[in-house]
C-alpha positions, 0 to 999 in steps of 0.5 A: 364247636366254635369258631376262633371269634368265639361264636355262640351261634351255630357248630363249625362245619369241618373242613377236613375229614378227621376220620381220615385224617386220623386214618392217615396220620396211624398208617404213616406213623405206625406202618399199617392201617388200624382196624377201626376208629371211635369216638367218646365225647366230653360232657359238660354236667347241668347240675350235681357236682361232687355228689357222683362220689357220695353215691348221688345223683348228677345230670350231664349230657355228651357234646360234640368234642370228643376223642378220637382213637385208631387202634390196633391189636397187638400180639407181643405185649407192647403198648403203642400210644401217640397223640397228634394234640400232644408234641413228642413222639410214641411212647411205647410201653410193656403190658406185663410192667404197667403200675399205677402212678408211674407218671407218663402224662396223659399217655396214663390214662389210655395205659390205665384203661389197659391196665385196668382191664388186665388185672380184671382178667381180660386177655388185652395182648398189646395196641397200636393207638393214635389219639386225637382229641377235640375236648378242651383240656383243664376246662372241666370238660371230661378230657380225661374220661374222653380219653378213658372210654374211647380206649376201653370202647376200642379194645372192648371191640377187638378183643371181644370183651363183652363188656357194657358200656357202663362195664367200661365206664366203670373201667376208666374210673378205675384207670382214673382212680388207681392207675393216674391217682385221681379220686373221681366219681363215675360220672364222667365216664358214666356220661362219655360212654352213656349220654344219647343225642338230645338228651340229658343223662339223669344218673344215680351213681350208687347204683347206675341206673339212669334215664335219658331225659329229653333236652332239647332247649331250642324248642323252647326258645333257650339255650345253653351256653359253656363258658370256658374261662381258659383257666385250666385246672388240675385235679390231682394237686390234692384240693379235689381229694381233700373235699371226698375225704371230708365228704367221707368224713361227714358220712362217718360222723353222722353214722351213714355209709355216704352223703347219698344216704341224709334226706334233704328233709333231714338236712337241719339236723344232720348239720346239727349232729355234726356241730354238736360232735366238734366236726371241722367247720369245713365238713360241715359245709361239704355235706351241706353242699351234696345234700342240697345238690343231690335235692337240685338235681331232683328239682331240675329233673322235674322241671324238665319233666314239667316242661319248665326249663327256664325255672331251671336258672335259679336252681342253677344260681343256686348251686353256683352258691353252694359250690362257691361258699360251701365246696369253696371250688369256685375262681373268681373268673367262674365267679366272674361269668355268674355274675355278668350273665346274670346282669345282662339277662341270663335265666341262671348259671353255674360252675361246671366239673371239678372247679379251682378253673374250668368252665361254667354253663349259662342258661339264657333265653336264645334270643339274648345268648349273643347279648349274654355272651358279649357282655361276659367277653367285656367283663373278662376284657375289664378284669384283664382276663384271658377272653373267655371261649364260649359255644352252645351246649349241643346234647350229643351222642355218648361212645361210639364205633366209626368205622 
């Protein structure tokens, strides 16, 4: 958490309990207690971007923002969803008429995650949910698969599913796929329902095995910094699918089933197989990208492993490049925020998520972080950009029960 100056130093300390705030807010709006509260937090990704739908790998971690859900059974067929972060009242549904891309704003996602779990055949009979979220919305963040995974979490409990957490990861990118109609990968949920505290998640998205890898930067005199440019993006608006089906693309052409399956060593020739075969210059590009990111993210798990984080940066600056000039997902306030901390001493840094907007993540000795930060701040200022928010990437714990 920051504070309101945009703090990069240190976590707020609450001044209210939200817990029992959120406890409170559920019994006034809905008449009675809820039977539980849980947590799923955002996630911020280190290195591997649009590699998760390629069956690639991708290296998140969890952080202190989350999404809060109050829930509790109903009997009737009725779905109940309030958010305190959203105005407007209940919005009030029927499970037996759920249909994807029937709209209803972020009320999609809890809904989608029920409607997912019903066609798989599990007895979800109706909820009362109240949700409150602290994840920044359009910044890259996971707010969705926040959103996502606390209610497969919750109604996992009540209505003893007996599902996995990975189970239920899998169930929020169903929501996200079929219900709201977003083509995105496994690994924003995979992170919100999986991360553990002081780690970062190394995953492989073709089959979900992953390693929890140490990350503890602070031990070794650095910091990770998330630079939220305020420039909110939208997944849904075709740009992200338009790249996954020239990702697909690129797999036929070269006679594989994803990208996962081109070694890095084979980069060269792949790319001259799909020049020789007349392929659009731009799928040349984005294959160019996932190859070389599932590579990065390879690399950085053995520098992590190697105990050499700050050789970390270039990998990171990397693959900024690539996301940038490749992927072409970049802005030019994310361009911004690379440039600038790179001049005033950061180690390395990248654009975070899906892009077009969003956040960015800077690695920098901690002593500069303040110095890094500033000198991003004054950049933005210069520009005349919306002041970036900025707060230190803190390795926490993925979903949750409260209470």
């Amino acid at each position: 958490m920051t504070t309101e100056t945009g703090a990069t130093t240190g976590t707020d300390e609450p001044t209210t309990d939200p817990v029992a705030e959120l406890t409170a807010s559920f019994t006034e709006l809905y008449g009675h207690a809820p039977e539980g509260i849980w947590a799923a937090p955002g996630r911020v990704n280190l290195i591997g971007e649009y590699t998760d739908f390629n069956d690639g790998f991708v290296m998140p971690l969890a952080l202190p923002h989350t999404a809060l859900a109050a829930v509790s059974r109903r009997t009737d067929g009725e779905l109940r969803l309030h958010s305190t972060d959203v105005p407007g009242g209940v919005v009030q549904l029927r499970l037996d008429e759920l249909a994807p891309h029937q709209g209803h704003g972020w009320a999609a996602y809890p809904a989608g995650v029920v409607w997912a779990l019903r066609e798989a055949g599990h007895p979800v009979t109706g909820a009362d949910i109240q949700l409150s979220s602290t994840v920044p919305t359009g910044a890259g963040l996971s707010s969705s698969a926040a959103l996502e995974v606390v209610t497969a979490l919750a109604l996992n409990d009540l209505f003893g599913l007996g599902l996995s957490l990975p189970e239920l990861a899998v169930t929020g990118r169903r929501a996200e796929n079929a219900f709201v109609g977003v083509p995105c990968g496994i690994m924003d949920q995979m992170a919100s329902a999986c991360c553990t505290e002081g780690h970062a998640l190394y995953l492989d998205t073709r089959d979900l095995t992953r390693r929890q890898v140490p990350f503890d930067l602070s031990a070794r005199g650095l910091r990770l910094l998330v630079v939220d440019t305020q420039v909110k993006h939208a997944l849904g608006d075709g740009a992200y699918a338009e790249r996954r089906a020239g990702c697909e693309a690129g797999a036929a052409a070269l006679g594989v089933a994803t990208l996962r399956e081109v070694p890095y060593a084979a980069l060269g020739e792949a790319l001259a197989t799909l020049a020789a075969s007349g392929a659009d210059e731009s799928v040349v590009r984005y294959v160019r990208h996932v190859v070389g990111d599932n590579e990065r993210v390879e690399r950085v798990m053995a520098l992590l492993d190697a105990g050499d984080a700050r050789a970390v940066g270039p990998v990171l600056d990397a693959g900024h490049a690539s996301l940038r000039d490749d992927l072409r997902v970049s802005c030019p306030e994310l361009d911004l925020v690379v440039s600038a901390a790179g001049a005033a001493g950061a180690l390395g840094a990248r654009m975070t998520g899906g892009g077009f907007g969003g956040s960015a993540v800077v690695l920098v000795e901690e002593e500069r972080a303040e110095q890094v930060a500033e000198a991003v701040r004054k950049a933005f200022a210069e520009a005349g950009h919306t002041a970036p928010r900025i707060f230190p990437a803190v390795p926490s714990a993925g979903a949750r029960r409260l209470v």
